[in-house]
TORDORO-808055 format. One record per residue (C-alpha): residue number from 1; residue in three letters; x, y, z negated. Coordinates in nm, 4 decimals, padded with zeros to 6 digits. Each point is the difference from the previous one (the first is absolute). Example, Ala and Ser with C-alpha at 12.3 -4.5 7.8 and 13.67 -1.06 7.14 Angstrom:
BEGIN
(pt 1; ALA; (01.2300; -00.4500; -00.7800))
(pt 2; SER; (00.1370; 00.3440; 00.0660))
//
This chain:
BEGIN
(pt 1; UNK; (08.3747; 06.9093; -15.7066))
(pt 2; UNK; (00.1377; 00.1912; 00.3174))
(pt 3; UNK; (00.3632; -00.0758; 00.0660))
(pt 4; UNK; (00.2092; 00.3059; -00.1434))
(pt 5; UNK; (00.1420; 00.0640; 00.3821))
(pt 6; UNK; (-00.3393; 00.0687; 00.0846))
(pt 7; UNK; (00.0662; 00.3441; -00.2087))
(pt 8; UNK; (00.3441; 00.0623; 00.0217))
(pt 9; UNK; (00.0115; -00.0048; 00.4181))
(pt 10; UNK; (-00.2564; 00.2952; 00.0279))
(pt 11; UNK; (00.1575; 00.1860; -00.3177))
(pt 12; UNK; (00.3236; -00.0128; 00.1750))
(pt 13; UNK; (-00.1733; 00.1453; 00.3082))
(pt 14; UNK; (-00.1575; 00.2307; -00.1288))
(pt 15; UNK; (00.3113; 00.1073; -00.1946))
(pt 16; UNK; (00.1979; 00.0269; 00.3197))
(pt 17; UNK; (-00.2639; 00.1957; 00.1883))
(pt 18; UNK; (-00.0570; 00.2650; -00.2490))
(pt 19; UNK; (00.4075; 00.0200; -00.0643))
(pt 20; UNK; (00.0168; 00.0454; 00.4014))
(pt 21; UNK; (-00.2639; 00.2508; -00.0083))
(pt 22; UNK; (00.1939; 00.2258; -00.2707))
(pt 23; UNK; (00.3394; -00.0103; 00.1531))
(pt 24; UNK; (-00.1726; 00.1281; 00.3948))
(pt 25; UNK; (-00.2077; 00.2334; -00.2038))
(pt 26; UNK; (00.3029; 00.1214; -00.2009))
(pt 27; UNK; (00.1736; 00.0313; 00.3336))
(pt 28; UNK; (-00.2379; 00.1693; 00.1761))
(pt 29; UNK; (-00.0113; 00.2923; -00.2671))
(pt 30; UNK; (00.3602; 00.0101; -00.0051))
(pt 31; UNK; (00.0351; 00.0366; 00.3948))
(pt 32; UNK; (-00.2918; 00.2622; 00.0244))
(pt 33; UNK; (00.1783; 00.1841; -00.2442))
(pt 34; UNK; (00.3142; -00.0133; 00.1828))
(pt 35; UNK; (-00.1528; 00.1272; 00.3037))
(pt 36; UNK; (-00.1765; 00.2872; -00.1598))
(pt 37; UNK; (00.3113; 00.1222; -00.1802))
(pt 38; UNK; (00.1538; -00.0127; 00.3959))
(pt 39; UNK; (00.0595; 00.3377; 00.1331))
(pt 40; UNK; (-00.1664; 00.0424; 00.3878))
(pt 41; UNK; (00.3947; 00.0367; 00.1210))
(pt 42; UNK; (00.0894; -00.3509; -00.1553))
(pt 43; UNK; (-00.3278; -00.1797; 00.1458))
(pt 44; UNK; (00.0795; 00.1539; 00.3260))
(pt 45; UNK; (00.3542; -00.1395; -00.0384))
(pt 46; UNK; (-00.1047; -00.3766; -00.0936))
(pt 47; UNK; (-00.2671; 00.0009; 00.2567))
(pt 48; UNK; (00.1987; 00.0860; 00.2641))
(pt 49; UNK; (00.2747; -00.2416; -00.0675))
(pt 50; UNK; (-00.2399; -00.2352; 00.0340))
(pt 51; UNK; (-00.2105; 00.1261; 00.3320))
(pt 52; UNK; (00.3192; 00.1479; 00.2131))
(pt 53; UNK; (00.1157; -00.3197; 00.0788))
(pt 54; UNK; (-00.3251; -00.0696; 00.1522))
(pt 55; UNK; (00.0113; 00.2866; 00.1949))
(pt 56; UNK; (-00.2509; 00.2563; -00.2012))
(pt 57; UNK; (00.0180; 00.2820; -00.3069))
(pt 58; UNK; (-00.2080; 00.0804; -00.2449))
(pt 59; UNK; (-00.1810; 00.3660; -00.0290))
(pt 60; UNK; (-00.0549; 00.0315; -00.3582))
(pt 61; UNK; (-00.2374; 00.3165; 00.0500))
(pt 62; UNK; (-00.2620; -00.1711; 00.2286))
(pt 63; UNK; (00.0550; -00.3612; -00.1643))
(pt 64; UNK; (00.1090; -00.0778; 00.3616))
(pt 65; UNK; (00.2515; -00.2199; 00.2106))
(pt 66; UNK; (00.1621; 00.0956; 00.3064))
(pt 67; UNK; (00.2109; -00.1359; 00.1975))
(pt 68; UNK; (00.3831; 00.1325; 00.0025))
(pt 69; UNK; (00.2100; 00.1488; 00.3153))
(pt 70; UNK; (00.2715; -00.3517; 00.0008))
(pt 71; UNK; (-00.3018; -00.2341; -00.0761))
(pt 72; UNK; (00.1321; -00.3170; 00.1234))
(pt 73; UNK; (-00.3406; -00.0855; 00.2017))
(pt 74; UNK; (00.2128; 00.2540; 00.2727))
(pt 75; UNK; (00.2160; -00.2512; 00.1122))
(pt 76; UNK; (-00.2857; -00.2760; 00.1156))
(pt 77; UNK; (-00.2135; 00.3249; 00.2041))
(pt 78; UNK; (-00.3635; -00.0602; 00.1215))
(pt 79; UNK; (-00.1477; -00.2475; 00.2446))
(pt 80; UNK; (-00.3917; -00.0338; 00.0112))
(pt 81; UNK; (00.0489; -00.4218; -00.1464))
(pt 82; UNK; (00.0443; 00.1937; -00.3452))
(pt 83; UNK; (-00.3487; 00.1300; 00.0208))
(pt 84; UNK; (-00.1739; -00.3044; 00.0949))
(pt 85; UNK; (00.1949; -00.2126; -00.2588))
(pt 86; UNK; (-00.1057; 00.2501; -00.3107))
(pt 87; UNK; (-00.3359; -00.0997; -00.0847))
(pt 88; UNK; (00.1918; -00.3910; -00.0517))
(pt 89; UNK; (00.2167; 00.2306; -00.2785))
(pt 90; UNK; (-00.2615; 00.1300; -00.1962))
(pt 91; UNK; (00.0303; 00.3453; 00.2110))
(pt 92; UNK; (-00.3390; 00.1009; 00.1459))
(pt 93; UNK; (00.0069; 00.3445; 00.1876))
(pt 94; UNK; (-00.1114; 00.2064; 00.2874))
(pt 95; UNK; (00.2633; 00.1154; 00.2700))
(pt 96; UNK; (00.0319; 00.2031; 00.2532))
(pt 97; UNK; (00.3226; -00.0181; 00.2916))
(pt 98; UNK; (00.0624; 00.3620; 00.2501))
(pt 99; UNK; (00.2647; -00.1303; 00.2105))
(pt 100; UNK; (00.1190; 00.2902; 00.2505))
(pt 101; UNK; (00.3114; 00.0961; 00.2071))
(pt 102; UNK; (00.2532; 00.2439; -00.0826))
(pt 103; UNK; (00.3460; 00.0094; 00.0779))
(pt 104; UNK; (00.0786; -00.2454; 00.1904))
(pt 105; UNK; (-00.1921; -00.2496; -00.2939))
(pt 106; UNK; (-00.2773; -00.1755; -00.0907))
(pt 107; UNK; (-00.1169; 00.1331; -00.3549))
(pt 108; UNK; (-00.2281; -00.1170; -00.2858))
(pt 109; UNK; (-00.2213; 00.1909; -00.2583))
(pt 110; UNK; (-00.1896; -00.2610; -00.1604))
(pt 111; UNK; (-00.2079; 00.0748; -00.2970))
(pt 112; UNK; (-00.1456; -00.2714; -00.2453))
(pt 113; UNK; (-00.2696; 00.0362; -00.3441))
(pt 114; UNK; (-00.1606; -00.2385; -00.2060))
(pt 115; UNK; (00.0713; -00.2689; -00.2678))
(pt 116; UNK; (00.3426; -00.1567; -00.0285))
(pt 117; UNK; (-00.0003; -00.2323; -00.3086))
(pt 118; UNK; (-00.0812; 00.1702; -00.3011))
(pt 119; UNK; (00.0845; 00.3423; 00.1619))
(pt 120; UNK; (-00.2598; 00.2579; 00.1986))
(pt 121; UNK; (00.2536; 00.1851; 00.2562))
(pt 122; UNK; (00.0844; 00.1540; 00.3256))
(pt 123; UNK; (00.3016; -00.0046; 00.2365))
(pt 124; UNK; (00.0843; 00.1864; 00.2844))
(pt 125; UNK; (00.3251; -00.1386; 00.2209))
(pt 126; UNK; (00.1998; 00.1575; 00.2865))
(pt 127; UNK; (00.1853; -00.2141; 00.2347))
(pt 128; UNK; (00.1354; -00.0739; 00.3203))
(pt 129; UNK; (00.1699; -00.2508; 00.2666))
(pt 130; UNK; (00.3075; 00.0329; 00.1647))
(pt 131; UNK; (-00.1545; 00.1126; 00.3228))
(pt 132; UNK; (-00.3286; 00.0683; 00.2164))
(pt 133; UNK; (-00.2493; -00.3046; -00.1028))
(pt 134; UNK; (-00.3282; -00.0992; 00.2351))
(pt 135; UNK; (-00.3112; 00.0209; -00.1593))
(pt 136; UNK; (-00.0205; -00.3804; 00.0374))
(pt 137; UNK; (00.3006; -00.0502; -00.1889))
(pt 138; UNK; (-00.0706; 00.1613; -00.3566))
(pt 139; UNK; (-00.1101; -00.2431; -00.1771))
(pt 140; UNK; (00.3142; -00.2252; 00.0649))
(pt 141; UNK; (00.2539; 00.2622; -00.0633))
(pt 142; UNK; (00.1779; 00.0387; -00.2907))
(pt 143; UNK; (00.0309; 00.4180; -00.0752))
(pt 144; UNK; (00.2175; 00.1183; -00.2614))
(pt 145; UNK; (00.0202; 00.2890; -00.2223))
(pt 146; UNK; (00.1100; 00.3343; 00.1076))
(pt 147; UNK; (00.3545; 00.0991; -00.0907))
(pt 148; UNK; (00.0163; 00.2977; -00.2736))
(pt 149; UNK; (00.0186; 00.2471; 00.2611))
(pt 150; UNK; (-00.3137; -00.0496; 00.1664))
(pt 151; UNK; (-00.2248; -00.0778; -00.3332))
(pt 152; UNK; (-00.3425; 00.2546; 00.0127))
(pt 153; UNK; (-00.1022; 00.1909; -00.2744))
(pt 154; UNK; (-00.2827; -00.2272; -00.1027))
(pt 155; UNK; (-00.2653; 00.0777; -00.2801))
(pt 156; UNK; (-00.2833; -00.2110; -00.1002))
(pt 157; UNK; (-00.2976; 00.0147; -00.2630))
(pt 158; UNK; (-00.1894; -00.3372; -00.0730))
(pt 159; UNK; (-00.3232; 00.0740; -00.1164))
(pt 160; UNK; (-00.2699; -00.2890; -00.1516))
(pt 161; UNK; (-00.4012; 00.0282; 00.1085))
(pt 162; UNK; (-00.2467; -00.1868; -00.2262))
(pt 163; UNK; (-00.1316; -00.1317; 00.3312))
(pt 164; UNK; (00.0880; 00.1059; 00.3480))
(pt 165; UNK; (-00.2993; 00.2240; 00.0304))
(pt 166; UNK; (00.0670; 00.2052; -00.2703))
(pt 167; UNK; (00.1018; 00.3591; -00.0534))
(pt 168; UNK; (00.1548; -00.0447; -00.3202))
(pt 169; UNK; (00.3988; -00.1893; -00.0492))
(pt 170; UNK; (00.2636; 00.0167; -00.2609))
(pt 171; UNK; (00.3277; 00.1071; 00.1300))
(pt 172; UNK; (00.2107; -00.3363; -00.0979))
(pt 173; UNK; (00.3667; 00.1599; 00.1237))
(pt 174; UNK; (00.1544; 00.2389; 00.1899))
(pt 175; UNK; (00.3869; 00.0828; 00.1675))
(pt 176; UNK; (00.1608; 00.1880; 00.2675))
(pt 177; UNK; (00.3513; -00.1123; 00.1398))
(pt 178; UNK; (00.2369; -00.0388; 00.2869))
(pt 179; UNK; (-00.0183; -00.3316; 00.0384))
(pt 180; UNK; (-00.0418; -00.3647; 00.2062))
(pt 181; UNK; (-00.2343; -00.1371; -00.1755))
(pt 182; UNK; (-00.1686; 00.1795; -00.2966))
(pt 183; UNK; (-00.2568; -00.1582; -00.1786))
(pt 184; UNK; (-00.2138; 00.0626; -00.3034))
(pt 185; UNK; (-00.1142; -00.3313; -00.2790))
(pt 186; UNK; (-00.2364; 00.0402; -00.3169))
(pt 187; UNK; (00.0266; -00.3147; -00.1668))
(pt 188; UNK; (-00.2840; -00.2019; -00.1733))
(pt 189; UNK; (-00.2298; 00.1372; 00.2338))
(pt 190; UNK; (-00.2699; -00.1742; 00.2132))
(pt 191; UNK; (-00.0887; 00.1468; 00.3053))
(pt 192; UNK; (-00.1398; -00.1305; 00.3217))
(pt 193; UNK; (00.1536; 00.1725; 00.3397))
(pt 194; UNK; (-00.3105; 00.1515; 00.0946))
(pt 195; UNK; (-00.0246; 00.1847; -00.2921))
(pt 196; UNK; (00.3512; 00.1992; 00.0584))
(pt 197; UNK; (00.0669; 00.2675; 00.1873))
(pt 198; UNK; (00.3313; 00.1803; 00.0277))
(pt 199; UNK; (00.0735; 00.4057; 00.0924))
(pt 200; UNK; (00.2890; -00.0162; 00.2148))
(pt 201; UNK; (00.2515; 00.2406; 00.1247))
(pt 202; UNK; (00.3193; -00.0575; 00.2610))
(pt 203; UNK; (00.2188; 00.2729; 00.0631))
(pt 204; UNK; (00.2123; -00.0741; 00.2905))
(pt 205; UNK; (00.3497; 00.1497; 00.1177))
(pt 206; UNK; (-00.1264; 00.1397; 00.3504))
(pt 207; UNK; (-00.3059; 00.0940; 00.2048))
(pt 208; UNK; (00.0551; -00.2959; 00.2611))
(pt 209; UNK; (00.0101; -00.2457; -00.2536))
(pt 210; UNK; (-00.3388; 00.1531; -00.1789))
(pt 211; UNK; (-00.1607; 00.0025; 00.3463))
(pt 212; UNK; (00.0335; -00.3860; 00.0836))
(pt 213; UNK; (-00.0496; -00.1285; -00.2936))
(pt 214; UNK; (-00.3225; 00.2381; -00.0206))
(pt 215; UNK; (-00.1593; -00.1124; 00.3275))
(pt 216; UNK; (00.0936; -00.4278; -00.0727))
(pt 217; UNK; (-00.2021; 00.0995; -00.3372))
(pt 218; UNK; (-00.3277; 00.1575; 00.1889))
(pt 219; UNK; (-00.0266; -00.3298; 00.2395))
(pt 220; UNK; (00.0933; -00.2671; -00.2766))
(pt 221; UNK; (-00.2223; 00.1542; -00.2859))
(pt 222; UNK; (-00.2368; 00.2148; 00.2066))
(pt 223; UNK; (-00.2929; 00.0531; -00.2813))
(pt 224; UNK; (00.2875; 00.1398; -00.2865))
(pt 225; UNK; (00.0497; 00.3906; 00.0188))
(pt 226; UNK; (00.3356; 00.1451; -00.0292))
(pt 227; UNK; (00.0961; 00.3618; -00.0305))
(pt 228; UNK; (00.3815; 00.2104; 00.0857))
(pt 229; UNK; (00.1802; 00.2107; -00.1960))
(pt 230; UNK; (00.3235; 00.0564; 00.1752))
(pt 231; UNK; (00.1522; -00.3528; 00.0116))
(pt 232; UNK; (-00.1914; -00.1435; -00.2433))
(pt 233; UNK; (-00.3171; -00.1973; 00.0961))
(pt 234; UNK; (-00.2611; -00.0402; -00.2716))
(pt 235; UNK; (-00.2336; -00.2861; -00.0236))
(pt 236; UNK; (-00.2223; -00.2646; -00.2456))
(pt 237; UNK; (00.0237; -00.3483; 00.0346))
(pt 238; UNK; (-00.3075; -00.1193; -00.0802))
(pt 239; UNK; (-00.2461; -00.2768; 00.1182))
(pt 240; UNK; (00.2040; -00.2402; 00.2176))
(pt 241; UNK; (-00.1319; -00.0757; 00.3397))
(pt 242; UNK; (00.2104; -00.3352; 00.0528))
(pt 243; UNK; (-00.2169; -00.3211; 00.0463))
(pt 244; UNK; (00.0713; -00.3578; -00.1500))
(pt 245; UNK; (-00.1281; -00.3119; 00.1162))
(pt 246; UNK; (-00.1835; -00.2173; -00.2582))
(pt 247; UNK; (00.2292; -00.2111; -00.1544))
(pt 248; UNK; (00.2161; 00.3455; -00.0539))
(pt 249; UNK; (-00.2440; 00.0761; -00.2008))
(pt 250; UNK; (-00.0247; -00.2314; -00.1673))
(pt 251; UNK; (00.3580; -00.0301; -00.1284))
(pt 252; UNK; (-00.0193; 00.3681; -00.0672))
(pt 253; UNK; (-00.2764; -00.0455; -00.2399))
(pt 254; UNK; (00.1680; -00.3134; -00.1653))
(pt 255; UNK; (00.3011; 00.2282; -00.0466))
(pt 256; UNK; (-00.1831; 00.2645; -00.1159))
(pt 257; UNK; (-00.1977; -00.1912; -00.2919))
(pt 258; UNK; (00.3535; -00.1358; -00.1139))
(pt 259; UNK; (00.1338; 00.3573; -00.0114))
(pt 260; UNK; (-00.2945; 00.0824; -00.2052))
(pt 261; UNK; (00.0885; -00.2760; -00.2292))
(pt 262; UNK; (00.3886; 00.0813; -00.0303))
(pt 263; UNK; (-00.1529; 00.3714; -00.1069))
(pt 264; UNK; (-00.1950; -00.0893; -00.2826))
(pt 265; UNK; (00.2726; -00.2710; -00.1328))
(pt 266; UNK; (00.2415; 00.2654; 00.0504))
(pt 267; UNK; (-00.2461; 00.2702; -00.2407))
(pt 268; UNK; (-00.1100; -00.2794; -00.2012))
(pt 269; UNK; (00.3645; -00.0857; -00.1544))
(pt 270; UNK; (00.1558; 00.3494; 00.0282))
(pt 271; UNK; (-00.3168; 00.1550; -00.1619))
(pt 272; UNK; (00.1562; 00.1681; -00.3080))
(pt 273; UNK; (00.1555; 00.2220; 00.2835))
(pt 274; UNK; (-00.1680; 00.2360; 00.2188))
(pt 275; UNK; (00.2801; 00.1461; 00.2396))
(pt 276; UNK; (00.1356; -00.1897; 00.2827))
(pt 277; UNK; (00.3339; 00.0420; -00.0714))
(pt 278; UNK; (-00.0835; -00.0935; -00.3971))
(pt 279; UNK; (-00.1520; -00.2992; 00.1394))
(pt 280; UNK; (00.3033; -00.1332; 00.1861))
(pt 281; UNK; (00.2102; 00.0738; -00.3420))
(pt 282; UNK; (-00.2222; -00.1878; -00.1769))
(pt 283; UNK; (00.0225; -00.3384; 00.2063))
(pt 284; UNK; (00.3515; 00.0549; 00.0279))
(pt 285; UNK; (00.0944; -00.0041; -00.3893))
(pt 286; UNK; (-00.3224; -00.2384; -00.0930))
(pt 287; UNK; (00.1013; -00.2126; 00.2595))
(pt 288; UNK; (00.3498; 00.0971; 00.1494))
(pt 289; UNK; (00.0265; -00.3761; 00.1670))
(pt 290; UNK; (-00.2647; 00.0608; 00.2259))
(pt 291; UNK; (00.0534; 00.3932; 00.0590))
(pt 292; UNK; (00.3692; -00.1065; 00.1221))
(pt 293; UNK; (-00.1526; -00.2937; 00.2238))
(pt 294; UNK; (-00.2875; 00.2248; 00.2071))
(pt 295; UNK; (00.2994; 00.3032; 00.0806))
(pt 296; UNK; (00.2744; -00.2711; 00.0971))
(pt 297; UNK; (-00.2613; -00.2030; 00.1604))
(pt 298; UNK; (-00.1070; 00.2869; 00.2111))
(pt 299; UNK; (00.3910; 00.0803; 00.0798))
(pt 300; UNK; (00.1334; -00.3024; 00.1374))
(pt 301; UNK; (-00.3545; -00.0130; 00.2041))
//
């Protein structure tokens, strides 16, 4: 005859298990149907409280995140070391730097698409140093962000090709704004860089400033078109022309799988949700511990 613990172990187990499963199923209804009975004011509300600190907003009509005017990335500027460090972060993008002289400074425009985590996104940054930099000297300098009174009038539109050649994308976000650094995020997206391309428009204050930074774009990124309308220029960042040596690539890729993964654990658990913004909700009443943890996390870094 079988000892009676032989029984009573698995029954207990089993017990637990299905006792567990009703209370996270019970749960789960009652936090979808918390969200659901949220107006689009009050998600707005929660979801920024919990992305301003981290320097971005949420667009509730695109199902977008920007990034805000006082993000706090402003205070650490741009040097070139933040680029090649991404790809060790999980953030695998194209880029593309026009450095040109105006005003007795060196400025920036650097514009960046591709995968960054779980998000498919764009950025496109305007900086500058302190004084007149040599050529040989940009990629040690640290720039930092224009002051409020010489932001541009920046609009961009990230569009998402099926594969680079084709003619057909799906428009992912889009935002115009006087800004430093405006940006544009879909989240639970998967994307590889070549397979982004972002219409871009800079409206800047004068015709002297348009001018230099127009003919530093024609010699750094000779094969992209641009067109004038005043003092905006109009152009498409597209296919990247930048080169990377073979172990770049490799980490790149590496990164790029794990995004991939992070993307469909991310859909997998908040799939009783379709929005982005419903999403986030969702993890952070389901599982508020580790909601809190990513946002601080990403503060004090």
């Amino acid at each position: 005859m079988e000892p009676l613990y032989h029984f009573i172990i698995p029954a207990c187990l089993l017990a637990l298990f299905l006792t567990l499963f009703l209370l996270f199923h019970r749960k789960k209804r009652a936090v979808l149907k918390k969200i659901n009975a949220m107006s689009m004011t009050e998600k707005k509300w929660l979801l920024d409280s919990l992305a301003l600190p981290v320097g971005y907003c949420y667009d509730p009509c695109q199902d977008i995140f920007t990034t805000s005017l006082d993000a706090p990335q402003k205070q650490f500027g741009y040097t070139s070391l933040y680029d090649r460090s991404a790809p060790y972060f999980n953030m695998v993008f194209d880029y593309e730097t026009i450095y040109f002289n105006y005003n007795d400074r060196t400025w920036l425009v650097e514009m960046w698409k591709g995968q960054y985590g779980i998000n498919s996104g764009c950025e496109l940054g305007i900086y500058y140093a302190d004084r007149i930099v040599p050529p040989d000297a940009y990629s040690s300098t640290l720039f930092r962000a224009v002051e409020e009174k010489d932001m541009p009038v920046i609009a961009l539109c990230l569009n998402r090709y099926p594969d680079p050649e084709s003619c057909h994308c799906t428009g992912l976000g889009h935002i115009r704004c006087r800004h430093w650094w405006l940006t544009v995020f879909k989240m639970g997206i998967f994307t590889k860089p070549q397979q982004l391309a972002v219409n871009t428009s800079i409206r800047f204050k004068d015709y002297p400033m348009m001018h230099r930074f127009l003919d530093s774009f024609q010699k750094t990124l000779p094969d992209i078109s641009c067109r004038t309308r005043g003092l905006t220029v109009f152009f498409t960042f597209g296919q990247s022309s930048r080169k990377y040596s073979p172990f770049r690539k490799l980490v790149r890729r590496m990164a790029l799988a794990a995004c991939r993964i992070y993307c469909k654990w991310f859909l997998f658990l908040t799939r009783p949700c379709s929005q982005s913004g419903d999403r986030i909700l969702y993890l952070y009443y389901y599982l508020p511990f580790a909601i809190r943890l990513v946002f601080k996390g990403k503060k004090r870094k």
